[in-house]
C-alpha positions as CSV (number, residue, x, y, z in Angstrom):
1,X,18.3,9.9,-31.3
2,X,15.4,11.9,-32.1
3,X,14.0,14.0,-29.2
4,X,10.4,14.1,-30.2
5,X,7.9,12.2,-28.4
6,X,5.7,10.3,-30.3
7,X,1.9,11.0,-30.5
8,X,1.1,8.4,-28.6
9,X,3.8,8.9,-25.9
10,X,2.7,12.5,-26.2
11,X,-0.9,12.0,-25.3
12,X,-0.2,9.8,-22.3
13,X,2.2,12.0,-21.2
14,X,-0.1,14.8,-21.0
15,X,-3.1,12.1,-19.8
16,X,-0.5,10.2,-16.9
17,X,0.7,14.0,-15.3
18,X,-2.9,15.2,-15.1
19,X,-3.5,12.6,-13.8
20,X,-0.5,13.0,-11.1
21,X,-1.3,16.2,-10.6
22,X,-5.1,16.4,-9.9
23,X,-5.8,13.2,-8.6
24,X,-3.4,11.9,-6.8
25,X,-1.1,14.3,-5.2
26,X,-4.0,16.3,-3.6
27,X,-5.1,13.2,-1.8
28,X,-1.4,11.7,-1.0
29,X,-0.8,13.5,2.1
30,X,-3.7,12.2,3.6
31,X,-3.1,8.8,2.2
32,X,0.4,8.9,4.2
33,X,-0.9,10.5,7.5
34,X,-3.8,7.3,7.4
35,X,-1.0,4.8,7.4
36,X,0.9,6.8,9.9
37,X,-2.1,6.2,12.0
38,X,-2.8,2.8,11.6
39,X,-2.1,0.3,14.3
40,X,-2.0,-2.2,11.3
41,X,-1.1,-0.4,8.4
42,X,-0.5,-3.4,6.1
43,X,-3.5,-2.6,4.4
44,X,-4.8,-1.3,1.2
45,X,-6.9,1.8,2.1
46,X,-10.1,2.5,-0.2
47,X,-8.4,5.6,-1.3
48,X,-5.7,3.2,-3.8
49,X,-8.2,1.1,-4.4
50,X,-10.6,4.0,-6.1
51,X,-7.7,5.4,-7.7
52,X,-6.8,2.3,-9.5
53,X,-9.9,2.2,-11.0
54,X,-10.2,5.6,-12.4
55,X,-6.9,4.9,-13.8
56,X,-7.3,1.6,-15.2
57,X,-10.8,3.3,-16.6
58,X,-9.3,5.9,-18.2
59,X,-6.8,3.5,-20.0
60,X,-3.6,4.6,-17.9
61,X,-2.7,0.9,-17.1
62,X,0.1,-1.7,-17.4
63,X,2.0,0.9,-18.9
64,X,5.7,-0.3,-18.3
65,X,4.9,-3.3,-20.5
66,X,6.1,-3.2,-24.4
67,X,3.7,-5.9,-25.1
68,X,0.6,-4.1,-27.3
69,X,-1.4,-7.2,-26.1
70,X,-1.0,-7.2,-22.0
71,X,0.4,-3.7,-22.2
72,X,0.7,-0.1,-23.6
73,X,2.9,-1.5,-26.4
74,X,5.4,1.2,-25.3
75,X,9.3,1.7,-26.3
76,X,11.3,2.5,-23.5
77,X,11.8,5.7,-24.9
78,X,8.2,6.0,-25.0
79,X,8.0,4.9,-21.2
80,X,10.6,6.7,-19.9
81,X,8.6,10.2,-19.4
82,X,5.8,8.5,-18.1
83,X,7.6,7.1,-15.7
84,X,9.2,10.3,-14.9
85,X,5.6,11.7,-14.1
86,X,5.0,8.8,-11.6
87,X,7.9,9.5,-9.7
88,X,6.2,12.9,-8.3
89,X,4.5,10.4,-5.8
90,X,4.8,7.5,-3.9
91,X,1.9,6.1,-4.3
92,X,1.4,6.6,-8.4
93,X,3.7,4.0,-9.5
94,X,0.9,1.4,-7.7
95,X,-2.0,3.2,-8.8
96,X,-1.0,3.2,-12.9
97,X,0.1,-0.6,-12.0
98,X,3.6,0.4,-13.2
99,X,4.8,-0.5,-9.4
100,X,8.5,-2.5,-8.6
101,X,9.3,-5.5,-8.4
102,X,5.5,-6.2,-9.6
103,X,6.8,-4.7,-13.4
104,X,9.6,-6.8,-13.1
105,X,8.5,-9.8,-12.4
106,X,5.1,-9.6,-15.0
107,X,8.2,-8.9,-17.2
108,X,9.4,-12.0,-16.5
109,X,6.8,-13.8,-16.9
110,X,6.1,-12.4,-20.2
111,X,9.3,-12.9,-22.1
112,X,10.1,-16.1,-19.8
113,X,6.9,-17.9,-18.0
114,X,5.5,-20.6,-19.5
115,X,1.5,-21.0,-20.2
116,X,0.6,-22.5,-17.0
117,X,3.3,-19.3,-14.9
118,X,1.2,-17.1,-17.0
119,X,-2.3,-18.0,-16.4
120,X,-1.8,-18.6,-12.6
121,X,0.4,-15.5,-12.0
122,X,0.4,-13.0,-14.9
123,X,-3.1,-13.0,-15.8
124,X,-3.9,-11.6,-12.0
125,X,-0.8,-9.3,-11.8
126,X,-1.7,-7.5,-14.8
127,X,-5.2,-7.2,-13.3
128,X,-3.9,-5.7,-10.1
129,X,-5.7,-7.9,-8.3
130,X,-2.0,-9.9,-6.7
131,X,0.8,-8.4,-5.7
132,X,4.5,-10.0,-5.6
133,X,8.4,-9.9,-4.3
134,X,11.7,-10.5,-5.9
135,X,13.7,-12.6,-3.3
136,X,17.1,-12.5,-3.8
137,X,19.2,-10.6,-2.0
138,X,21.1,-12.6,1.1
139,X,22.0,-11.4,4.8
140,X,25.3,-13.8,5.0
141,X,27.0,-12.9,1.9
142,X,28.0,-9.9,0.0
143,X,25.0,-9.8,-2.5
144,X,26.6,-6.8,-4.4
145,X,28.1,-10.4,-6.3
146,X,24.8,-12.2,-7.0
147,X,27.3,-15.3,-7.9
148,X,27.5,-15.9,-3.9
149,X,24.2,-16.4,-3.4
150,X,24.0,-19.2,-1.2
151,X,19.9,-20.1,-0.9
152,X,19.3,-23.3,-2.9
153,X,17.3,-24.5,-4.9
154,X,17.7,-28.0,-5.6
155,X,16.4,-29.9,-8.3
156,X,15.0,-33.5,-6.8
157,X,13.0,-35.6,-8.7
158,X,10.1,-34.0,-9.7
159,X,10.2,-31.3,-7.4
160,X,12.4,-28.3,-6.8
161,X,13.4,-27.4,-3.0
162,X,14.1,-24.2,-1.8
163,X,16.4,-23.4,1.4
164,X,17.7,-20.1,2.6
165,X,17.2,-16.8,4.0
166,X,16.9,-13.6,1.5
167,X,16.4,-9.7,2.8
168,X,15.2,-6.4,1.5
169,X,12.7,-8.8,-0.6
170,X,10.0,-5.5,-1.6
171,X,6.6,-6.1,-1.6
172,X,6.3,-9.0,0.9
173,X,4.5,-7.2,3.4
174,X,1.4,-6.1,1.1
175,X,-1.4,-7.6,2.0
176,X,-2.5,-9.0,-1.5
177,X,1.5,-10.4,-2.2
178,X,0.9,-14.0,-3.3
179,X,4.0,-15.3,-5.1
180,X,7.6,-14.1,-5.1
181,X,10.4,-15.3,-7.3
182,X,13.0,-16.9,-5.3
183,X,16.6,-17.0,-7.3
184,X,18.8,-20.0,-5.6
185,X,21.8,-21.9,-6.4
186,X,21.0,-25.2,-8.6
187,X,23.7,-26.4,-9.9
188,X,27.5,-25.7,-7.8
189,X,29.7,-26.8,-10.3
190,X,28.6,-25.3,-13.6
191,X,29.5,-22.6,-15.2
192,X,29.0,-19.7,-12.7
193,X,26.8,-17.9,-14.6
194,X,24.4,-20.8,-15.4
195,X,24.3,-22.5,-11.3
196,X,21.2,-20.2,-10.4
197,X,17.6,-21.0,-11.1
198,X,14.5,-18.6,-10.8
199,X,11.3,-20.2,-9.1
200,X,7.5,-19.2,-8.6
201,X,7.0,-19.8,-4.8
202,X,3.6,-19.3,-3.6
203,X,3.4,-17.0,-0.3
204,X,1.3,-20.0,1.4
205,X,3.5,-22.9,0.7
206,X,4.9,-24.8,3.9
207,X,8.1,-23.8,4.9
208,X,7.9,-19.5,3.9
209,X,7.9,-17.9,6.7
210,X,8.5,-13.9,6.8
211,X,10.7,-13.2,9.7
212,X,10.4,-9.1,10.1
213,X,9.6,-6.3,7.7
214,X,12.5,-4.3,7.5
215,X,12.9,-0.4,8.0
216,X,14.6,1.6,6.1
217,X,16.2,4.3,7.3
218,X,13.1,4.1,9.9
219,X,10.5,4.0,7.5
220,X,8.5,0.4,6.2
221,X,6.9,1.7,3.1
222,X,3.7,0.3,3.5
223,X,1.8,-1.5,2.4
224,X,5.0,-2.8,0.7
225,X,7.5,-3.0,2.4
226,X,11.0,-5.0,2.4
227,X,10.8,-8.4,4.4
228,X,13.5,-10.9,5.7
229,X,12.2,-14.3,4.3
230,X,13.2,-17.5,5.3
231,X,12.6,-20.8,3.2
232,X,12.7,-24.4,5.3
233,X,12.5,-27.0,3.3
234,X,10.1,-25.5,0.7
235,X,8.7,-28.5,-2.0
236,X,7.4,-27.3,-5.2
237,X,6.4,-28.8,-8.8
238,X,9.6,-28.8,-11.2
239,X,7.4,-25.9,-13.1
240,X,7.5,-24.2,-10.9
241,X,10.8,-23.0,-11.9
242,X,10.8,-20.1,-14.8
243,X,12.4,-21.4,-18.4
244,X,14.2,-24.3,-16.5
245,X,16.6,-25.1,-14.3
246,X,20.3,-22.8,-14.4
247,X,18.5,-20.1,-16.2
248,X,18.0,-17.5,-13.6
249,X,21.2,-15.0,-14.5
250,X,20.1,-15.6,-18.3
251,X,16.6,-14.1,-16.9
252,X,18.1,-12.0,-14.5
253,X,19.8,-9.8,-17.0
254,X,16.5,-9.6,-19.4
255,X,14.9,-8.3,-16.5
256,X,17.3,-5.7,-15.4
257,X,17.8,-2.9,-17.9
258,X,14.3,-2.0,-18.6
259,X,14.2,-1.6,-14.8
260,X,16.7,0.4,-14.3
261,X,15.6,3.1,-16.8
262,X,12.3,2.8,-15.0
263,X,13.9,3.3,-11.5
264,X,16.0,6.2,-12.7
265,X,13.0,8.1,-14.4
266,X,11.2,7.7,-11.6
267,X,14.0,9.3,-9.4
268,X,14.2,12.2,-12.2
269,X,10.5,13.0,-11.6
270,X,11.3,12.9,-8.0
271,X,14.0,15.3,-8.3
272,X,11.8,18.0,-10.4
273,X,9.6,17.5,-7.3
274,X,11.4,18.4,-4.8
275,X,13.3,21.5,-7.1
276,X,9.7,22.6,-7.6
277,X,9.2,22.5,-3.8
278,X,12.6,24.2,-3.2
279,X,11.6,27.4,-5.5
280,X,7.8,27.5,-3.7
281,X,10.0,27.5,-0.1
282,X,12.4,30.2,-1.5
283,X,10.3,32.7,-3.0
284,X,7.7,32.2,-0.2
285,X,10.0,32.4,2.6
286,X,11.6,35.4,3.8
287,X,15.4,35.6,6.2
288,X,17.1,38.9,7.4
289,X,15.1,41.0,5.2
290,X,15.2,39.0,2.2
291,X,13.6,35.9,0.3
292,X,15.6,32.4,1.1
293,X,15.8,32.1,-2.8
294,X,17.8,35.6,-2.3
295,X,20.2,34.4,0.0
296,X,23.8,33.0,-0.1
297,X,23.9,30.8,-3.3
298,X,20.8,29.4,-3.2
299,X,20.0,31.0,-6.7
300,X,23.2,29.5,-8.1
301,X,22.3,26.0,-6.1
302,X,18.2,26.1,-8.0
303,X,20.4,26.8,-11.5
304,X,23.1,23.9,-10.7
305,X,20.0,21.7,-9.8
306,X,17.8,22.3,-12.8
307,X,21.2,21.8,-15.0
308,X,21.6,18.7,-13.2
309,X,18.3,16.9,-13.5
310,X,18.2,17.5,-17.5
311,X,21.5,16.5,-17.5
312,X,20.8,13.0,-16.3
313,X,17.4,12.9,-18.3
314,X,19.7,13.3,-21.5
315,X,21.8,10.3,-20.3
316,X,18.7,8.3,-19.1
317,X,16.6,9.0,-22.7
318,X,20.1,8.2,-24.2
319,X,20.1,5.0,-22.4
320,X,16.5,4.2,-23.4
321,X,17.3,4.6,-26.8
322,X,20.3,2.6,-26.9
323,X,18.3,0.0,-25.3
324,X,15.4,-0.1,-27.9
325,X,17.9,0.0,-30.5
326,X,20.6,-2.3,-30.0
327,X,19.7,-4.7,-26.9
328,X,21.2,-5.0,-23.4
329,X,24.6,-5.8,-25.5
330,X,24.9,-2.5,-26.8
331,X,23.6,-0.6,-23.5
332,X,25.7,-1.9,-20.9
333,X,27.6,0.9,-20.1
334,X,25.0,3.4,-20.2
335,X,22.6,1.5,-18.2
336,X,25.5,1.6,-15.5
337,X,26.4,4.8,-15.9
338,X,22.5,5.8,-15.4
339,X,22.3,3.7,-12.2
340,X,25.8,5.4,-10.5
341,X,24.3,9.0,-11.7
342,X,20.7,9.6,-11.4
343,X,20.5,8.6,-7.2
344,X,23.2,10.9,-6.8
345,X,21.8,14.0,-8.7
346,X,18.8,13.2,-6.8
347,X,20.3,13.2,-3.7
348,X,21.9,16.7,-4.1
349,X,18.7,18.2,-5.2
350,X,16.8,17.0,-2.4
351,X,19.3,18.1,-0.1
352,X,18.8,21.0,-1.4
353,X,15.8,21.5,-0.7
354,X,15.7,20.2,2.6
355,X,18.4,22.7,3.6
356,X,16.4,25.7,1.9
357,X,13.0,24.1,4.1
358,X,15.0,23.9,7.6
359,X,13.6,21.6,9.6
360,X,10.4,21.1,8.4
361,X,12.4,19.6,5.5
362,X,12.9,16.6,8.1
363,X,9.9,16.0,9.1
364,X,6.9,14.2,7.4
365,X,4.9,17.5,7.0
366,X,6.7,17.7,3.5
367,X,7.5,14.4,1.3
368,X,11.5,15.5,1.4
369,X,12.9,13.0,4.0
370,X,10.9,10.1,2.5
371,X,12.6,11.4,-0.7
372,X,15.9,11.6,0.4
373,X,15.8,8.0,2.3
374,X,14.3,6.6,-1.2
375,X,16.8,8.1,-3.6
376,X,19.8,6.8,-1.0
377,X,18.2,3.1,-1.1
378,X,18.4,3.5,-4.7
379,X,22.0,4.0,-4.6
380,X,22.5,0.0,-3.3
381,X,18.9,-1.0,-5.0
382,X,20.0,-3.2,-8.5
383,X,23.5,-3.2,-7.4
384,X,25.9,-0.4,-5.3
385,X,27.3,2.5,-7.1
386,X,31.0,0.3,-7.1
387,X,30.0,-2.4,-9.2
388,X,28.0,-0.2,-12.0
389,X,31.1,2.0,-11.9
390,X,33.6,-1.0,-12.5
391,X,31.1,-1.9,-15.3
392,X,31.7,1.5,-16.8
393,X,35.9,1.1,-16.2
394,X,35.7,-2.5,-17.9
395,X,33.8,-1.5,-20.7
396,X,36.4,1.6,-21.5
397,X,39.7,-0.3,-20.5
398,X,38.3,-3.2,-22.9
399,X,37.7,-0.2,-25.7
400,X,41.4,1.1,-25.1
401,X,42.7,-2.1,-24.7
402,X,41.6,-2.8,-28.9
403,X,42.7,0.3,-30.1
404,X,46.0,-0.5,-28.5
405,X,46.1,-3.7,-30.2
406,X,44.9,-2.3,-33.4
407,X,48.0,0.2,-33.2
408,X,50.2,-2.5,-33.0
């Protein structure tokens, strides 16, 4: 793989982290302490709003999206940095309208939706003028295998019927969220990769009801937030369902590896943000005579972390490549090896530098514990550590298992 960036990816580089840096992470405290504030904060304050624009102005918009039409017309090894950069803040993924699960579903939509999907949903997405959810994770079964889903979708007549209960569905509580894509069991006795079916599903339609916004570890993320979602008896068009009926794990797994290199290079820039603020707390801070960054190992604990974090940038940029180059099919492994690494290297370096901040480090007065909670979401987010790690082991034991035959 060649390590150069290429002009393009070069210039929005530089263009996205100025950006990040003078624009947006000046004003993100006070963003965060408004919502704090709010006796409804699921709302979009003027500050996003104003921010969008300047991006969107400035060209630094629908970035994610390899499509030169709708998009930047980016590889993901073009992407990848950028969304390293956005990953400083919380709030810059939204504002470059590079945000999850809106990226993944416009995604979907592109490769997947028909005309009609694209018009009504895609057209306004890419605007940034809708926002939407990805329903499918369950509260009854273990989702870690999506094959027990247990939501339906039922195919009758002309219409398609939703019924279930999904969780942790992101993005349901923003105000502007008008559709989510519901994934639901179609068809019991096929083959079980071809039961499920993805479906468009209006936030207004009779029978959607969201039940509570959930916290995690005691924060809501708003505007976003993750909602418990319950579908009654929810009647929609047959097109309403994406590519056709049984198709959903075909689309499931088109969606999934771009968004894991996104999630993981976000969590990278994350991780050089919080190393940054662990050398500023260090070198400013003075114990028993000496600066923190002087004391015990922390010197040894900055070096491990900065080892760490281009460590798991190699493997993600690896990963990228591997998925520009040959497919899913020839990324497999690295794109779960990416997802059981990067959320734990982030997890130590922010550790780190809540330790080497005390107890402000917990508090809200620095972005740290929202950090921390984020990067240990992401370790269950797209499936737990266990399964991308028996994804690794299958891929190897099948590798050993040939040369073994091949020796024989």
């Amino acid at each position: 793989m060649d390590f150069a960036h290429s002009a393009r990816a070069a210039e929005l580089i530089e263009a996205v982290g100025t950006f990040v840096r003078e624009e947006i992470e000046p004003v993100e405290p006070e963003i965060h302490r408004t919502y704090a504030e709010l006796a409804d904060p699921w709302v979009v304050l003027p500050q996003i709003t104003e921010l969008k624009a300047r991006a969107r102005e400035r060209g630094l918009w629908n970035l994610f999206l390899p499509d030169p039409e709708h998009g930047a017309g980016l590889s993901n090894v073009e992407y990848a940095p950028l969304a390293e950069q956005m990953g400083r803040s919380f709030v810059a993924p939204e504002i470059f309208n590079c945000n999850a699960p809106d990226t993944g579903n416009m995604e979907v939509l592109h490769l997947y939706g028909s005309e009609r999907q694209k018009q009504r949903w895609l057209t306004p997405l890419l605007a940034g003028e809708i926002r939407s959810a990805f329903c499918m994770t369950e509260p009854e079964v273990a989702s870690s295998d999506a094959t027990n889903m247990a939501a339906t979708a039922t195919v009758k007549d002309d219409q398609i019927v939703l019924d279930g209960r999904k969780w942790f569905s992101t993005g349901v509580g923003h105000p502007n969220c008008r559709v989510a894509i519901f994934m639901g069991l179609t068809d019991p006795g096929a083959d079980r990769h071809a039961r499920h079916s993805m479906v468009l599903v209006p936030m207004d339609t009779p029978g959607v009801r969201i039940e509570r916004m959930l916290p995690v570890f005691g924060r809501h993320d708003h505007p976003f937030g993750h909602g418990e979602v319950s579908f009654t008896d929810v009647r929609l068009p047959l097109d309403a369902v994406i590519a056709g009926p049984g198709r959903g794990f075909e689309i499931a797994q088109g969606r999934l590896g771009p968004g894991r290199i996104h999630h993981c290079m976000r969590l990278i820039g994350l991780a050089e943000k919080s190393l940054e603020l662990a050398i500023e707390r260090g070198t400013d801070r003075s114990a028993f005579g000496k600066p923190l960054v002087n004391l015990g190992g922390n010197r040894e604990r900055i070096a491990k972390a900065r080892i760490a974090i281009d460590q798991a940038r190699l493997l993600v940029l690896n990963t990228a490549w591997k998925l520009d180059t040959f497919g899913l099919a020839g990324a497999l492994s690295e794109v779960a090896q990416i997802k059981a690494v990067v959320p734990a290297m982030a997890l130590e370096v922010i550790d780190m530098a809540i330790q080497l901040h005390g107890g402000a480090g917990m508090t809200d007065d620095f972005p740290l514990a929202a950090a921390f909670s984020g990067a240990r979401a992401l370790r269950l987010a797209d499936g737990p550590d266990e399964v991308h790690l028996g994804v690794v082991a299958r891929i190897e034991l099948k590798k050993h298992a040939a040369r073994d035959g091949a020796a024989r």
